[in-house]
C-alpha positions in Angstrom: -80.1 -51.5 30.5 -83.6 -50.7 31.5 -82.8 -46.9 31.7 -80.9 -47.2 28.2 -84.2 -48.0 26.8 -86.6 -45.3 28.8 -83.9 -42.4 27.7 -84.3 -43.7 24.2 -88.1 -44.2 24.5 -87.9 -40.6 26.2 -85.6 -38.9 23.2 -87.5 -40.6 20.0 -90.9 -38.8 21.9 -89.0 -35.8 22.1 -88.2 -35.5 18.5 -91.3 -36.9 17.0 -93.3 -34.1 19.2 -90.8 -31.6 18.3 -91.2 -32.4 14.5 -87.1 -33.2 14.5 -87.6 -36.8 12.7 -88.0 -36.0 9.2 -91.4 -36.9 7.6 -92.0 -37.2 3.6 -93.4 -34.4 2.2 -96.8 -35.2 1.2 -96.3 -34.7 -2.2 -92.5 -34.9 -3.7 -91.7 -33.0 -6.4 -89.0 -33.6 -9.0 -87.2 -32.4 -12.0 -89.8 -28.9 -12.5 -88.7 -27.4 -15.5 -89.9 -25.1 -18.7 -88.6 -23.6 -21.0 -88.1 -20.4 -22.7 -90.5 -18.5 -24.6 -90.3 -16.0 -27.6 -90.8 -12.2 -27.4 -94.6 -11.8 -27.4 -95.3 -15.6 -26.7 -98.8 -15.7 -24.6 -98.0 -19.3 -22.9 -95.3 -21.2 -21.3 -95.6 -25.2 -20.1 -94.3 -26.2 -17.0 -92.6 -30.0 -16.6 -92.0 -32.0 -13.4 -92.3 -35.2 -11.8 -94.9 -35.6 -8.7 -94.8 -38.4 -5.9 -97.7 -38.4 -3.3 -97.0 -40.8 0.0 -101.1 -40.9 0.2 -103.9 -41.0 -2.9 -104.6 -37.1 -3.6 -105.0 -35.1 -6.4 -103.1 -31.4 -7.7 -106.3 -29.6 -8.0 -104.3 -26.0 -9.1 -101.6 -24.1 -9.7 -100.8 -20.4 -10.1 -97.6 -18.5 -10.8 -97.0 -14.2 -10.7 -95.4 -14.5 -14.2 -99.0 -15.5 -15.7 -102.2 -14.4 -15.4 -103.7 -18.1 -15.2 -101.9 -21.3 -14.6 -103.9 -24.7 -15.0 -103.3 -28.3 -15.3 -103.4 -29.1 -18.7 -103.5 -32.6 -21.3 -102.5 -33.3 -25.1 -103.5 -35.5 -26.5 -103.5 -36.9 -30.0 -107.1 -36.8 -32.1 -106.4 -38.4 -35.1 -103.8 -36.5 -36.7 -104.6 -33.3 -34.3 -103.1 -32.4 -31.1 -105.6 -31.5 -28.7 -104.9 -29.3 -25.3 -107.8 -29.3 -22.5 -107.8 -28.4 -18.6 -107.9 -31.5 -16.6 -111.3 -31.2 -15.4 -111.5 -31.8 -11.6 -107.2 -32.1 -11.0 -104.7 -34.7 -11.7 -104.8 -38.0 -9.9 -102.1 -39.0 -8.0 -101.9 -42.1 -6.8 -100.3 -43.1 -3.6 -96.5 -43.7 -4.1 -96.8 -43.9 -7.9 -94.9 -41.0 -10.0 -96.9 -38.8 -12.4 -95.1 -37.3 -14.6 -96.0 -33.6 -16.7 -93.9 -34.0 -19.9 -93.9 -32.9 -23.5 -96.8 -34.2 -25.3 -98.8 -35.7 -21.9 -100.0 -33.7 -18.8 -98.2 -30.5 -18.3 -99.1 -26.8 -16.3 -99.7 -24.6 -18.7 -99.3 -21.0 -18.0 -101.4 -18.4 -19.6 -101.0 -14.6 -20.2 -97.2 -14.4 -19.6 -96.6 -11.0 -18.0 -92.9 -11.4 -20.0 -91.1 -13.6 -21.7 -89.3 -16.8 -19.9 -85.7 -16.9 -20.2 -83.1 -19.2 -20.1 -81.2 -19.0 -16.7 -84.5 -17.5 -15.1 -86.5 -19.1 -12.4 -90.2 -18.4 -11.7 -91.9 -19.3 -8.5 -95.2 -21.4 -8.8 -97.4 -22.6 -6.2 -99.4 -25.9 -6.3 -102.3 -27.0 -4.6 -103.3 -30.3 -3.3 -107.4 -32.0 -2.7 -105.5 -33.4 1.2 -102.2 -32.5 1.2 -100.7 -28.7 2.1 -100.2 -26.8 -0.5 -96.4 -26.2 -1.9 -94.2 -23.4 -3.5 -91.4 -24.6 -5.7 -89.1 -23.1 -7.7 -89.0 -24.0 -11.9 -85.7 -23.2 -13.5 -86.2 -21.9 -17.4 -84.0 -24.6 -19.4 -82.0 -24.4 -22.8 -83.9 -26.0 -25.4 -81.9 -29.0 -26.6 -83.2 -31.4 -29.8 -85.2 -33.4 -27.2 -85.7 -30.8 -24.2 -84.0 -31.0 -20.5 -86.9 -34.0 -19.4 -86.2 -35.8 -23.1 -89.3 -34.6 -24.5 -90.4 -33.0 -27.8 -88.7 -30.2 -29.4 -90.9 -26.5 -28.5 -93.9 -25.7 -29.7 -95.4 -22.4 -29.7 -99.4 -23.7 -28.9 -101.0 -20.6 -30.0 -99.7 -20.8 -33.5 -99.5 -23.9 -34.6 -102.1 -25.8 -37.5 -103.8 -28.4 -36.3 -103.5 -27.5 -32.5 -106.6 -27.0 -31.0 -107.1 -25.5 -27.4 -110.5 -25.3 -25.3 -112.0 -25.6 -22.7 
């Protein structure tokens, strides 16, 4: 019995050295999506769910099919939607899910190099104040009434009345 539990002791250090007992990810990542943008559209908004086992915060994101990629907030102003960088990264606290949806926090992506299209996926890479930083891949989704994460209808931000960006 007493060598059952050394070879177990003995495999379970093993596997733990050797990095073969799965650990969480640091920070989880769920449901990414956008979606697709009109011929000559300058932005796209990027959706997705984020878990982090320990308090950090996503301090920046970048993508090739933009020239600038930040982490972005609407918010209502009265009766104007207003967009500003998050200054300083999105808090993510420890085992709570933050979600980026339609109307609430969200990556926006700057200076599309093309337009986004549906069936396309585009690589963005996310950075972390502690944890690693992480590539994931965002699928471009059909536009339903609601969009794929049950969010608002499209909005083109860089035409709209009453939309104000800045910094």
């Amino acid at each position: 019995m007493k060598s059952r539990i050394i070879h177990a002791v003995v495999l379970v250090t093993a596997l733990a050295t050797t990095g073969a007992l799965a650990q969480p990810a640091p920070v989880a990542v769920q449901g990414a999506w956008t979606r697709p943008t009109p011929p000559g559209a300058a932005t796209g908004v990027i959706y997705l769910t984020m878990t982090a086992v320990a308090d950090d915060r996503l301090t920046g994101a970048s993508s090739p099919v933009a020239t600038k990629t930040e982490v972005h907030e609407s918010r209502m102003d009265g009766n104007v939607m207003r967009m500003r960088p998050v200054a300083g990264g999105l808090e993510l606290p420890a085992g709570k899910p933050v979600l980026l949806q339609p109307g609430g926090f969200h990556l926006m992506m700057e200076g599309l190099k093309a337009p986004l299209k549906q069936g396309q996926t585009i690589a963005v890479h996310l950075t972390f104040q502690k944890a690693p930083p992480l590539d994931i891949t965002v699928p471009v989704q059909p536009v339903g009434p609601s969009g794929p994460a049950g969010g608002m209808a499209p909005m083109d931000h860089s035409a709209m009345p009453g939309m104000e960006m800045g910094k």
